[in-house]
LUMPA-830541 format. One record per residue: residue in one letter; y, z, x of N, C-alpha, C in turn. Coordinates in steps of 0.001 Angstrom, whole numbers, padded with zeros to 6 digits, always signed. Atoms other than C-alpha are relative to their C-alpha. Layout:
% residues N
aYZXYZXYZX/...
***
This chain:
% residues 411
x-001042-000493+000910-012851-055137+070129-000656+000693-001211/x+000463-001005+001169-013399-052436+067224+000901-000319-001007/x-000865-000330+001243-012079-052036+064020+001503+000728+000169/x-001183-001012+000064-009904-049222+065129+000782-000522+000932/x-000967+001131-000994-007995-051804+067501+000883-000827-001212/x-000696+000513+000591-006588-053409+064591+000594+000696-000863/x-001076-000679+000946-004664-050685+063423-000099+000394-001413/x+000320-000245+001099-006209-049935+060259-000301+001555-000231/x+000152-001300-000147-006096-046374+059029-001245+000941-000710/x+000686-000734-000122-008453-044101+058498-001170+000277-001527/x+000501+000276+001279-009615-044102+055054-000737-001583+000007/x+000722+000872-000003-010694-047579+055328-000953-000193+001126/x+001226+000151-001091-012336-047187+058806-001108+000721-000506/x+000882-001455+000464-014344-044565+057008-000947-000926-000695/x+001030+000810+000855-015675-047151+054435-000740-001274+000811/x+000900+001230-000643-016523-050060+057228-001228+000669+000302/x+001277-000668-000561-018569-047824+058864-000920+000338-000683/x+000876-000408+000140-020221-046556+056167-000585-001220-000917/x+000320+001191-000510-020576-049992+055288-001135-000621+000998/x+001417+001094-001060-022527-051061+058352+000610-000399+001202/x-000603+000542-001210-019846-052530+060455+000319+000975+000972/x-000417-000809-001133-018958-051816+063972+001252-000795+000498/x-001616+001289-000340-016628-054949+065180+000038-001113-000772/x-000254+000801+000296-014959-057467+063973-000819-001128+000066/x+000095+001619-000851-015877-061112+063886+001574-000676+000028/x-001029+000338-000394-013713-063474+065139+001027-000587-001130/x-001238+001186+001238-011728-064805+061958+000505+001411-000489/x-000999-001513+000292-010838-060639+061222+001067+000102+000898/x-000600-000262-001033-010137-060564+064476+001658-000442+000060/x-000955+000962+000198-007445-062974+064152+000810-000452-000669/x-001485-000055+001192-006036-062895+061163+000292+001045-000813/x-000496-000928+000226-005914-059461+060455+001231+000357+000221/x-001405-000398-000598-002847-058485+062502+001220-000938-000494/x-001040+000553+000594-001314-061311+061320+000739+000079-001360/x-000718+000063+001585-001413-060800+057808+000431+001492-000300/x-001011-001841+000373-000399-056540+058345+001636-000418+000547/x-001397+000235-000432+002651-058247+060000+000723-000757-001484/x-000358+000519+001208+003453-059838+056599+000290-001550-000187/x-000140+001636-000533+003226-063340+057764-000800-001442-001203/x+001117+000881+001210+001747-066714+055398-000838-000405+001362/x+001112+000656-000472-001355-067756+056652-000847-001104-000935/x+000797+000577+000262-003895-070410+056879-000904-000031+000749/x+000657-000132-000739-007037-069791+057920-001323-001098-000205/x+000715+000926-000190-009714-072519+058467-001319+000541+000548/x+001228-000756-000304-013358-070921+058717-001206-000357-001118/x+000841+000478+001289-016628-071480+057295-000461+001192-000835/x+000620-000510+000708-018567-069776+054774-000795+001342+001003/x+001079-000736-000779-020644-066532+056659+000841+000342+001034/x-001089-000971-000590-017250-065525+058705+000366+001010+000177/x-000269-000699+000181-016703-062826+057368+001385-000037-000553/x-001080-000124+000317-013454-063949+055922+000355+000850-001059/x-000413-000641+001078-013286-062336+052800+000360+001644+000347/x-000278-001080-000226-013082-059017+054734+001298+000138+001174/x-000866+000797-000715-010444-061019+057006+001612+000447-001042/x-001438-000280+000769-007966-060707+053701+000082+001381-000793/x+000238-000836+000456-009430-057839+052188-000015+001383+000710/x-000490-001197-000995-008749-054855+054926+001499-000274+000210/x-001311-000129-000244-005326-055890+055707+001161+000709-001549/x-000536-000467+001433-004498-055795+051893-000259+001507-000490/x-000082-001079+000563-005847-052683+050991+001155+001004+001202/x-000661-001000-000159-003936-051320+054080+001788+000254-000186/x-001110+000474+000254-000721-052976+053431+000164+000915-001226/x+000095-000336+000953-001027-051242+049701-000249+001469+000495/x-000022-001270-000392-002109-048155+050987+001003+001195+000567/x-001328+000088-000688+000867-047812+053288+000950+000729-001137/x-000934-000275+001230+002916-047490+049565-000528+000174-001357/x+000445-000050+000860+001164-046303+047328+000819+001001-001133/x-000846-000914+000591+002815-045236+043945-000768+001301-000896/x+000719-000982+000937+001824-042243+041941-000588-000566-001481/x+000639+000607+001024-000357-043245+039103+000994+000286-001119/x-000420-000826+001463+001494-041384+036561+000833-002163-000040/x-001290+000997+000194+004660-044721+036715-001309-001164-000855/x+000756+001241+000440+001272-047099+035832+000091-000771+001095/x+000394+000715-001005-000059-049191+038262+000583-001583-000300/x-000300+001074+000464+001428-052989+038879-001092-000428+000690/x+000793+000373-000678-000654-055374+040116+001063-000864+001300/x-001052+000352-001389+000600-056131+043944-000688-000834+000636/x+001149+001125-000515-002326-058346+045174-001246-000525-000733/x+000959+000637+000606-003671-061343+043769-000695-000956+000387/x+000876+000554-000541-006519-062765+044525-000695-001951-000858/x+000403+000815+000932-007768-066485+043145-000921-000403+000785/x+001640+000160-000560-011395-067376+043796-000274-001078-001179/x+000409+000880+000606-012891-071141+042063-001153+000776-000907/x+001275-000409+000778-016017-069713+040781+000046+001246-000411/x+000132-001509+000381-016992-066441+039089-000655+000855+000743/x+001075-000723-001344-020053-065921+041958+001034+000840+000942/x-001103+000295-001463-017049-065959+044412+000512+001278-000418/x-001109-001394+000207-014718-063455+042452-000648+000658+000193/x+000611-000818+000249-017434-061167+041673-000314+000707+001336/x+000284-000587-001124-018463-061097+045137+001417+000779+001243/x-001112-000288-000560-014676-060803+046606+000560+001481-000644/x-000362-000931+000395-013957-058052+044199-000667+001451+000312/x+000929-001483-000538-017182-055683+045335+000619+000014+001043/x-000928-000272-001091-015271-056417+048666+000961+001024+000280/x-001559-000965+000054-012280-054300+047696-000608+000950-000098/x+000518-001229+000478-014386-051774+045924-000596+000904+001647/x+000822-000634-000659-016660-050956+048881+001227+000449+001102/x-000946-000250-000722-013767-051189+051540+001102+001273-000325/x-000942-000444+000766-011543-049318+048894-000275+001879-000508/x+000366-000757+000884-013328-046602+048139+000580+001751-000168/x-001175-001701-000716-011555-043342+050066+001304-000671-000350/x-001549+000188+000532-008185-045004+048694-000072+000243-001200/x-000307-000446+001480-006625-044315+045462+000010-001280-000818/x-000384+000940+000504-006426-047963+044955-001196-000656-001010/x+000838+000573+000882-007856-049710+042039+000053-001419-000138/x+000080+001704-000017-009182-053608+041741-000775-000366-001217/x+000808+000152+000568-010579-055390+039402-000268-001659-000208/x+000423+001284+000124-011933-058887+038270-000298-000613-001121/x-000421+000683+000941-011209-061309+035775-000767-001801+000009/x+000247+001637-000104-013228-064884+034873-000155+000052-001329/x+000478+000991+001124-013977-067176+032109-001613+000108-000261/x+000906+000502-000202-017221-067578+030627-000806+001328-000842/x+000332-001327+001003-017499-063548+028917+001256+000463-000894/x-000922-000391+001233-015694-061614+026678+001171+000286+000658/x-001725-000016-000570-011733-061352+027397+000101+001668-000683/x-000157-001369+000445-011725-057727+025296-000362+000881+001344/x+000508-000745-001253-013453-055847+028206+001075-000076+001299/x-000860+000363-001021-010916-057013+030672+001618+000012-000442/x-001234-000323+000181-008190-056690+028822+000514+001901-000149/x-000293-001333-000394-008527-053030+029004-000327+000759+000834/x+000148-000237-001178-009298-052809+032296+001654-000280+000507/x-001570-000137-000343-005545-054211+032818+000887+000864-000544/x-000568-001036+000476-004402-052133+030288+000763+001221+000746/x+000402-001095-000801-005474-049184+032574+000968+000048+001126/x-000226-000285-001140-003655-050283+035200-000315-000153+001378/x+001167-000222-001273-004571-051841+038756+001104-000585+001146/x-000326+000475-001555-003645-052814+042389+000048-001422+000324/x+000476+001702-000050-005438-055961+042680-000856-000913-000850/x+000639+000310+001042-006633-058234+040371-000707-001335+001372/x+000843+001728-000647-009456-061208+041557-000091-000779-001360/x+000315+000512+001706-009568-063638+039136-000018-001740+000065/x+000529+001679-000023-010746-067541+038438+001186-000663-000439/x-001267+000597+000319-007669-069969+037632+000126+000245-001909/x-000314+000716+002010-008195-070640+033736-000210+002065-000872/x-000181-001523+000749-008713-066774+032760+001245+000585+000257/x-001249-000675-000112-006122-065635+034415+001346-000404-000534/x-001478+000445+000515-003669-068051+032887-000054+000148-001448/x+000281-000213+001382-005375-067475+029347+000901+001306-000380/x-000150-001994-000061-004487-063212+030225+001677-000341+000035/x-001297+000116+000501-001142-064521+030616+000888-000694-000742/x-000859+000940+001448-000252-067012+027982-000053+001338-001120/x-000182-001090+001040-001203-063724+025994+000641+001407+000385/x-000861-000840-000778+001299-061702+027794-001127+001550+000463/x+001287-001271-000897-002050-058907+029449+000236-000226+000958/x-000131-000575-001393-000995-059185+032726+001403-000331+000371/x-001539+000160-000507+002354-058930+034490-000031-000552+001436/x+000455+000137-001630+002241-060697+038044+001852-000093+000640/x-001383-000090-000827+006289-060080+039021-000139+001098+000894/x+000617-000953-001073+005097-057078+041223-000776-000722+001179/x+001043+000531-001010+002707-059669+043120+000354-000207+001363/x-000812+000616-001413+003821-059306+047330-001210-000530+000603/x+000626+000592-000670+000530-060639+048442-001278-000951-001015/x+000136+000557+001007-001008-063909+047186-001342-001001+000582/x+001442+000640-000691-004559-065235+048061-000693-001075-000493/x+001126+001057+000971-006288-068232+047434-001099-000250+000985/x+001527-000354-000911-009926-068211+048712-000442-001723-000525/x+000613+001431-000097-011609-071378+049252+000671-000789-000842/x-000971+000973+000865-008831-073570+048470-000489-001661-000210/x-000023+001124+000322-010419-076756+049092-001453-000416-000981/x+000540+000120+001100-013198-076158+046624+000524+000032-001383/x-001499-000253+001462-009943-075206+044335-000272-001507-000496/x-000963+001397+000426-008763-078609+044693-001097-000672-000805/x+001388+001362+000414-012067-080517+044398-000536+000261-001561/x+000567-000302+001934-012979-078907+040721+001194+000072-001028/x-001506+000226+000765-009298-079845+039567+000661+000753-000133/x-000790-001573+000734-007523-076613+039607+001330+000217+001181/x-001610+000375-000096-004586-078232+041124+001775+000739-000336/x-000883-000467+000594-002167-077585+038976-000080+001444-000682/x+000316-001477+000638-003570-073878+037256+000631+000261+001617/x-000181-000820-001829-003021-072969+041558+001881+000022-000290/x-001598-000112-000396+000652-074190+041431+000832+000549-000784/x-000248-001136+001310+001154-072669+038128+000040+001642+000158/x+000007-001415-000333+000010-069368+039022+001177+000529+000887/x-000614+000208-000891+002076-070101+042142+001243+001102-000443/x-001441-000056-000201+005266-069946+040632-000017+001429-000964/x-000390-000963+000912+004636-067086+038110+000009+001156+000838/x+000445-001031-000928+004057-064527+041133+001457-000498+000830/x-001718+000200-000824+007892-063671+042808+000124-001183+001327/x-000396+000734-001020+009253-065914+045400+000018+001099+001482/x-000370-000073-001583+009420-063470+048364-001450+000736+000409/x+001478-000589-000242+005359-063109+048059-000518-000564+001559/x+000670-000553-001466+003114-062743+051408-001005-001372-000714/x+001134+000976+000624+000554-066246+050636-000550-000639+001298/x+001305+000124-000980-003062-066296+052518-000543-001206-000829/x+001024+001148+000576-004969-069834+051963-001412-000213+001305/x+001220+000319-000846-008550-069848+053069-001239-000979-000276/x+000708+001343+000418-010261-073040+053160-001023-000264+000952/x+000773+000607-000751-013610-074232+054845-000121-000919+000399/x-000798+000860-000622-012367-077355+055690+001509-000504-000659/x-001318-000020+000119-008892-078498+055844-000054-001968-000652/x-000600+001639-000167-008794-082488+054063+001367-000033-000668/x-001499+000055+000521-005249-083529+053184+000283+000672-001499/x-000271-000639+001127-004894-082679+049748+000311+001510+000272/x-000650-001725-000524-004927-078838+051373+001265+000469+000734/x-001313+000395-000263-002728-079795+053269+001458-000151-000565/x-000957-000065+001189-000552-080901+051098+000740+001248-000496/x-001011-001385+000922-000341-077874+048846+000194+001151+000792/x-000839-000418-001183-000170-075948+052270+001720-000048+000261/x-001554+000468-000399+003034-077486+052914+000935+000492-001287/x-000926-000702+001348+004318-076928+048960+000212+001423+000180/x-000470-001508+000141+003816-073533+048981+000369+001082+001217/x-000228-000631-001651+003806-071906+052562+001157+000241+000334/x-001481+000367-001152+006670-070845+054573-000453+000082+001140/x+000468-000340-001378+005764-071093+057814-000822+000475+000448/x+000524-001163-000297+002984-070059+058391-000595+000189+000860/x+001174-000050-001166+000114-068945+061000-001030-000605-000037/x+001401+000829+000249-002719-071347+061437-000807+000846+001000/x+000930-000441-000503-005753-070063+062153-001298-000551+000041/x+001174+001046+000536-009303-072193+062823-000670+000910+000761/x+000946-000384-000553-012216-070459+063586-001147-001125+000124/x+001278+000755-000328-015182-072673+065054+000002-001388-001121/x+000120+000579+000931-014635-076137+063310-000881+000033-000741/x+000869-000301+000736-016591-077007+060698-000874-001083+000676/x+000552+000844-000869-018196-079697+062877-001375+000879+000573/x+001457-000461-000385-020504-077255+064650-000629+000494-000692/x+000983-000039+000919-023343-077170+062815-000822+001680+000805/x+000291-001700-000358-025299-072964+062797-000666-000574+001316/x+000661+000070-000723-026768-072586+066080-001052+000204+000360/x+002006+000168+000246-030187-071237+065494-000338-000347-001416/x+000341+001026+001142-030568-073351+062591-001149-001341+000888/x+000550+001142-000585-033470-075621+063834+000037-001028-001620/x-000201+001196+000212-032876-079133+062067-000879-000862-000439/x+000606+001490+000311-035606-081938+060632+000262-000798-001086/x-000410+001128+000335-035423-084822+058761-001653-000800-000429/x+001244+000775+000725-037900-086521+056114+000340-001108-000448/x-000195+001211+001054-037540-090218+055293-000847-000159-001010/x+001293+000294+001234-039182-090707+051621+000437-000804-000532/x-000514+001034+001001-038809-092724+048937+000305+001110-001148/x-000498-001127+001134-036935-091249+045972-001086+000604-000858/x+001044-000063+001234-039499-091544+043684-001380+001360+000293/x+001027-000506-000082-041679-089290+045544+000300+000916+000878/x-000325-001054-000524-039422-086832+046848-000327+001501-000527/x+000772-001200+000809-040739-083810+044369-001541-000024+000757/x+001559-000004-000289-044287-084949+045368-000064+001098+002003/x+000207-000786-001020-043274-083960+048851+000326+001665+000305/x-000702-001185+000090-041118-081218+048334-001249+001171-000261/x+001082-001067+000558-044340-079720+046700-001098-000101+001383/x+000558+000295-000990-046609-080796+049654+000468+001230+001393/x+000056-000554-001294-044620-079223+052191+000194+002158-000153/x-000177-001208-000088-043907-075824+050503-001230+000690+000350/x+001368-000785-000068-047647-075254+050324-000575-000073+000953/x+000637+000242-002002-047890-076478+054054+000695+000985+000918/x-000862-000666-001163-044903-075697+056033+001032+001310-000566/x-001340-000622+000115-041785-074186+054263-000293+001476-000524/x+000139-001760+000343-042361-070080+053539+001415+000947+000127/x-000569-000899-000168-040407-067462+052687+001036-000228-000988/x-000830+000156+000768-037197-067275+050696+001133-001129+000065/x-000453+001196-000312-035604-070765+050112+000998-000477-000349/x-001063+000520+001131-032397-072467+048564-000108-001133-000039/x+000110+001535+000548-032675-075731+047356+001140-000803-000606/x-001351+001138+000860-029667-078409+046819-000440-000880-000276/x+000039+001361+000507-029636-080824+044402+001472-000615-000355/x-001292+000408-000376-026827-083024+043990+000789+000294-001984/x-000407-000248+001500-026690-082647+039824-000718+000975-000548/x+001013-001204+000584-027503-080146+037202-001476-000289-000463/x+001170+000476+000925-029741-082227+035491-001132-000156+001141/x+001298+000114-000580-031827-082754+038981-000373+001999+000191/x+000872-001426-000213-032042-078733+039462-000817+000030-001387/x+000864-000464+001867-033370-078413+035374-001142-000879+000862/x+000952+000627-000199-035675-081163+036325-001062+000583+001563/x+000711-000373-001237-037412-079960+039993+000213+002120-000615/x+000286-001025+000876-037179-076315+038430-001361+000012-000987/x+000721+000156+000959-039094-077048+035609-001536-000553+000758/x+001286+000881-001120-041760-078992+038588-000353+001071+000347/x+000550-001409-001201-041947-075740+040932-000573+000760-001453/x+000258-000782+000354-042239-073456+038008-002012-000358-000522/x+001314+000526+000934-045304-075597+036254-000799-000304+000602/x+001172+000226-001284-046838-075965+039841-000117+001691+000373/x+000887-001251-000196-047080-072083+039732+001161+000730+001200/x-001155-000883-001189-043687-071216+042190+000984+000733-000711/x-000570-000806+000110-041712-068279+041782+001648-000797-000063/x-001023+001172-000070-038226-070478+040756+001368+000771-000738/x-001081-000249+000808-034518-069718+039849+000974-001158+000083/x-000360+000814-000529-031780-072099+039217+001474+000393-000378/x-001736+000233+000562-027622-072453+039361+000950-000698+000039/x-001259+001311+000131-025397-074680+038346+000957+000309-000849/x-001532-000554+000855-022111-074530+036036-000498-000279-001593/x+000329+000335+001548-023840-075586+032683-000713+001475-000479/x+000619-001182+000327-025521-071769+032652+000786+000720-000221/x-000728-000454+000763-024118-069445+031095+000438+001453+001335/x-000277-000866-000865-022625-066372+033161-000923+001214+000330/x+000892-001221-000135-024915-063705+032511-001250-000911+000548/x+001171+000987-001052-027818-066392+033563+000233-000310+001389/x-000280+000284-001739-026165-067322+036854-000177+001910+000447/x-000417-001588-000455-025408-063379+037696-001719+000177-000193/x+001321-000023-000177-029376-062864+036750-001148-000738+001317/x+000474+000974-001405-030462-065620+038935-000096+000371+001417/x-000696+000236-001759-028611-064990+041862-000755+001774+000306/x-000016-001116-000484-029362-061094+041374-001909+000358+000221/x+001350+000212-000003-033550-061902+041277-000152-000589+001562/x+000297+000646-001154-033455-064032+043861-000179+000669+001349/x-000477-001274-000834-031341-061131+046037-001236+000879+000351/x+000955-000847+000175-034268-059131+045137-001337+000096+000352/x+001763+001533-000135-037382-061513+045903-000360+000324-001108/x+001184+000418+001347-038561-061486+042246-000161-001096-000102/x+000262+002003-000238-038218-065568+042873+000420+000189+001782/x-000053+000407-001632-038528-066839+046208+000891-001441+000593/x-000707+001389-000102-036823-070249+045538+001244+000326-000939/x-001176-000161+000401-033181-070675+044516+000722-001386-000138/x-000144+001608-000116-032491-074711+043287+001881+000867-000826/x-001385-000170+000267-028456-074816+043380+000580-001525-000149/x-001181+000476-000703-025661-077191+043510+001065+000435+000497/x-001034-000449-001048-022995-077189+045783+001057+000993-000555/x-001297-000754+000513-020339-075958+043576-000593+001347-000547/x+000562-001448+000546-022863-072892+042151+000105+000843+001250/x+000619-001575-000980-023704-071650+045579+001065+000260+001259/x-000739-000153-001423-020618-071995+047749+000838+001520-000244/x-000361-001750-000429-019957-068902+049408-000612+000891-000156/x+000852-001160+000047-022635-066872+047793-000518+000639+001241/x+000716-000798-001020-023985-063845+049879-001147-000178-000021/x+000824-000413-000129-026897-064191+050599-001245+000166+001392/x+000957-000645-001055-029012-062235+053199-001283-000150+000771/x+001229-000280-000178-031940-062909+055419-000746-001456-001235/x+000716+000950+000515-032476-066533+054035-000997-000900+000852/x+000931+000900-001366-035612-068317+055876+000635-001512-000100/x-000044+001948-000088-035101-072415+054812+001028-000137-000898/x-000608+000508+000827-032654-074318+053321-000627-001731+000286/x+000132+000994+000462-033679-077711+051323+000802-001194-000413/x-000867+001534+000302-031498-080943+051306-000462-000645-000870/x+000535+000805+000678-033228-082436+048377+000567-001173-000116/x-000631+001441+000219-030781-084974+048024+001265+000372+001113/x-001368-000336-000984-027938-085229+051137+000671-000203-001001/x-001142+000688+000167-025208-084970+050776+001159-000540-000264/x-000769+001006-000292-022249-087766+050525+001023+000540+001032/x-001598-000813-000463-019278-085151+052257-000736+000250+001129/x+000464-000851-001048-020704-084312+055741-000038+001059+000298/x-000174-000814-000248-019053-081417+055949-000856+001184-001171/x+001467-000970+001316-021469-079880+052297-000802+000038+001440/x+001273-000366-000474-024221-080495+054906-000098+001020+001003/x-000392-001412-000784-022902-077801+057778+000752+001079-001086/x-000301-000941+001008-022023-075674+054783-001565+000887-000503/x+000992-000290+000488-025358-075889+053188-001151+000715+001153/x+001138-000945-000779-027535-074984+056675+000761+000910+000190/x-000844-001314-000699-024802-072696+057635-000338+001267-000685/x-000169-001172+001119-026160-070457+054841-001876+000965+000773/x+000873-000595-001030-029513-069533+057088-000095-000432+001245/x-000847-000157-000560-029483-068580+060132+000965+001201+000795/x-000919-000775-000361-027129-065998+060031-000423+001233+000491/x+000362-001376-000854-026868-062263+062138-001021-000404+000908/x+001070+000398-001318-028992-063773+065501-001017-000211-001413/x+000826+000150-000150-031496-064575+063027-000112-001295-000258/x+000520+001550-000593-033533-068145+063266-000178-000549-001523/x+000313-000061+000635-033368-070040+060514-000687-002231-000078/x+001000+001131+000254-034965-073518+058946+000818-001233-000974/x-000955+000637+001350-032992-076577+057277-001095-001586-000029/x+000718+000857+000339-035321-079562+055850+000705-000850-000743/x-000742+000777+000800-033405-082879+054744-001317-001094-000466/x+000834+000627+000829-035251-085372+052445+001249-001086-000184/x-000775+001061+000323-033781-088715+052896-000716-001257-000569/x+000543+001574+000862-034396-092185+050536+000707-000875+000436/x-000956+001722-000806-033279-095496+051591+001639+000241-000514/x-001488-000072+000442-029839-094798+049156+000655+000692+001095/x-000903-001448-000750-028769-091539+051501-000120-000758+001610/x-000162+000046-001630-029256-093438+055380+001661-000165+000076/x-001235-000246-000715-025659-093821+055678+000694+001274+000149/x+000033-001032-000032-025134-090238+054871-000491+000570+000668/x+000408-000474-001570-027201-089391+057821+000395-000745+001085/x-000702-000121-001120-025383-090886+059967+001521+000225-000110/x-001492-000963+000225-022087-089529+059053-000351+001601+000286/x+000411-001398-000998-023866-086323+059730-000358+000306+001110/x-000032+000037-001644-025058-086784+062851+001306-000327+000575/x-001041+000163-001076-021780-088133+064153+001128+001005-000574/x-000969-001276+000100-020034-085121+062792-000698+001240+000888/x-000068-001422-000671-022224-082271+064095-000456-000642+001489/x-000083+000436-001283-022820-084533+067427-001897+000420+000260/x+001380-000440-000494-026919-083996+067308-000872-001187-001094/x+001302+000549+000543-029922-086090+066399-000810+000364-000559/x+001060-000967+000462-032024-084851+063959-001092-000426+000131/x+001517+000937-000140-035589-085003+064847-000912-000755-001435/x+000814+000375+000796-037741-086812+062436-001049+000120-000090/x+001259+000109+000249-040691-085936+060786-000621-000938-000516/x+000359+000829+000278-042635-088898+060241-001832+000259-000540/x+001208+000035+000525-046615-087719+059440-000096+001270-001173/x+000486-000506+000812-046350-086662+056302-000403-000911-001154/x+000630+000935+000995-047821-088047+053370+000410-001066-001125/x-000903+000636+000984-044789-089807+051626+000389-000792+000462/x-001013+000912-000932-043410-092264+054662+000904-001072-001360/x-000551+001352+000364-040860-094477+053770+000084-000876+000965/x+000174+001071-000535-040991-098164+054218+001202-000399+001161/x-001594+000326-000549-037979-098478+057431+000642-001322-000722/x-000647+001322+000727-037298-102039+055527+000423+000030-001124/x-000342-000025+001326-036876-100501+052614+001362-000328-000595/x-001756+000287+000255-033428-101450+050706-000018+001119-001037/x-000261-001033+000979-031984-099165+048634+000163-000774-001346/x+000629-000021+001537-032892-099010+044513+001089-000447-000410/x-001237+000243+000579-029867-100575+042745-000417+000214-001571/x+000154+000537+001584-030078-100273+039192+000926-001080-001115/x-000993+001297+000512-028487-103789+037577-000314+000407-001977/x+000245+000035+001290-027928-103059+033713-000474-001509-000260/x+000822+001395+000042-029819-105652+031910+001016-000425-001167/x-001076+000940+000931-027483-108092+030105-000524-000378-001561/x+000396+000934+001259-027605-109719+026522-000803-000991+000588/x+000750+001773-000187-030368-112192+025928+000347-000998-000407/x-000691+001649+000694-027960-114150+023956+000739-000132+001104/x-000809+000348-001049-026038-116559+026023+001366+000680-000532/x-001454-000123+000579-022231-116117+025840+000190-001293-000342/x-000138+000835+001259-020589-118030+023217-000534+000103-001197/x+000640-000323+001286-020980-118014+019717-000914-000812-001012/x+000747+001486+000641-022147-121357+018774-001967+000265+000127/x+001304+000104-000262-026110-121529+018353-000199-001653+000831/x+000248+001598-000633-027893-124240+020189+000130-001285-000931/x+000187+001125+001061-028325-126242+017203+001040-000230-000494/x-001149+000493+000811-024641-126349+015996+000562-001058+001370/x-000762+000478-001094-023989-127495+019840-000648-001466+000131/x+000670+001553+000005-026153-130869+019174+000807-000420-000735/x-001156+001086+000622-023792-133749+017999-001461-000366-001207/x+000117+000930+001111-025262-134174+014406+000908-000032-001115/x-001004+000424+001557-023794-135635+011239-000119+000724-000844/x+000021-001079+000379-022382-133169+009214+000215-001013-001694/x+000139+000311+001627-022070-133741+005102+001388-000201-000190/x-001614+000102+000436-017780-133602+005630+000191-000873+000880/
***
């Protein structure tokens, strides 16, 4: 199947191609037609789908279809909501590149820079806005954007929405965008809570699952390091200068462990970038755009910095710490790998994380081999580290010992 099988006209076939693409993958495939028919969808796909070009061709041709003369001022007719700013930024070059032989204009809206710059970008006039929950409701508590024009209504990785609290900003937006809107929800896995606000807002709509999230990438080869916590950096450094080459991403489970193993690679002499939500916007956007580049070769994230990022032609991904959600861990290799090529995923487990490997194994249905001769083993008897706060050295009670001896008092 081609592009030009799904009915898309001519101006935008113009930009896939010059683009790169030739066919579909299967989550365009599939929910393209559905959403030019004007239908709600839910589509269920992972990260490296190609979804974002899944909602982003139908829309521009839906819009295209009716397009008004600039002179009246442009409304905005498709809105897009994306958790992170990585996400918008990257969903919005989407439109642009796809967009570019149309008359249509997009643009993109987050938290985190200046609100002046963007407010006269709406000013101007646009088609489609992308935009993060809390900016966009800022743009309209200060009456800068109008969303009663809105017939098509997108929420991109809804169940990372939910998980960073943006609950209620979603159902909010919801209702300020007309009632007889067109609403796409695309989530990488489906747990109830999506569900849920599925059911609130939806009418009926088309489910769509591409490849659960269960199967783990397929040329993704797989190992597995038992260590001890304490001496998981020691290895981490061990094996880059042995085994692991080439351009890497690294999860840690907090910000404070990327600052910390950052600050290790760089002072052991490695080419290092890092992203998490405590950086500032122009630092993440630097990061991510070095990395892109190979001026750093390593890329220490957490989950919530790097989901969904593009990125191209990655050799290894690093598990520094699993983990707890099974489904992060077919997220996180799923990110090399990709286009037939072969890629590399290295987990680093401590006595705390064994139950977390086996919730992964009995999700993607495979055994991961274990590397056992390297220079860090952990003890198999080991128990996991508890840390017990250490109590008062006074007893409880207030009495001293010496008032609690029966002597004769002076009353």
């Amino acid at each position: 199947m081609s592009f030009k099988d799904l009915k898309l006209n001519k101006p935008i076939l113009r930009a896939i191609a010059e683009a790169g693409y030739d066919d579909p993958t299967l989550v365009q495939e599939k929910t393209i037609p559905v959403v030019l028919e004007r239908k709600d969808v839910i589509t269920s796909a992972q990260t490296g789908t190609g979804k974002t070009a899944a909602f982003a061709l139908p829309i521009l041709q839906l819009l295209f279809d009716k397009q008004e003369a600039p002179k009246k001022g442009k409304k905005i007719k498709a809105l897009v909501i994306s958790p992170t700013r990585e996400l918008a930024i990257q969903i919005a070059k989407n439109f642009t590149t796809y967009g570019k032989h149309t008359n249509l204009r997009s643009a993109v809206v987050f938290g985190g820079t200046s609100i002046e710059p963007q407010k006269d970008i709406l000013a101007k006039g646009i088609d489609i806005l992308v935009a993060t929950p809390g900016r966009l409701l800022d743009l309209h508590k200060q009456d800068l954007l109008n969303l009663d024009y809105v017939e098509t209504f997108v929420l991109d990785e809804a169940d990372l929405m939910l998980d960073m609290g943006f609950i209620d900003d979603v159902k909010k937006i919801e209702r300020l965008c007309p009632e007889t809107k067109q609403i796409l929800l695309f989530s990488a896995t489906m747990p109830f809570k999506v569900e849920q606000l599925a059911n609130s807002i939806l009418k009926s709509p088309e489910r769509i699952e591409v490849t659960p999230t269960s199967s783990a990438a397929k040329n993704v080869s797989q190992v597995l390091y038992y260590v001890p916590k304490r001496n998981k950096i020691e290895l981490c450094l061990h094996e880059l200068r042995n085994t692991i080459k080439g351009s890497i991403l690294i999860f840690r489970r907090t910000k404070f462990g990327v600052d910390k193993l950052h600050q290790t690679l760089t002072n052991n002499g490695y080419k290092a970038e890092r992203l998490h939500g405590d950086r500032t916007q122009t630092e993440r956007q630097n990061a991510l755009a070095d990395f892109k580049r190979n001026k750093v070769n390593i890329l220490i994230a957490t989950d919530v910095a790097a989901r969904g990022i593009d990125i191209n032609q990655l050799d290894a991904v690093i598990n520094f710490d699993l983990p707890n959600i099974p489904e992060t861990y077919v997220h996180r290799i799923g990110r090399t790998g990709r286009a037939e090529n072969l890629g590399h995923a290295y987990s680093f487990c401590s006595a705390d994380e064994k139950t977390y490997i086996k919730t992964i194994q009995q999700l993607i249905n495979v055994q991961i081999p274990i590397i056992d001769n390297h220079p860090y083993p952990l003890d198999p008897k080991a128990k996991p580290i508890v840390h017990k706060k250490q109590g008062s050295k006074y007893k409880k009670g207030r009495k001293s010992e010496a008032s609690k001896k029966k002597k004769k008092r002076w009353y």
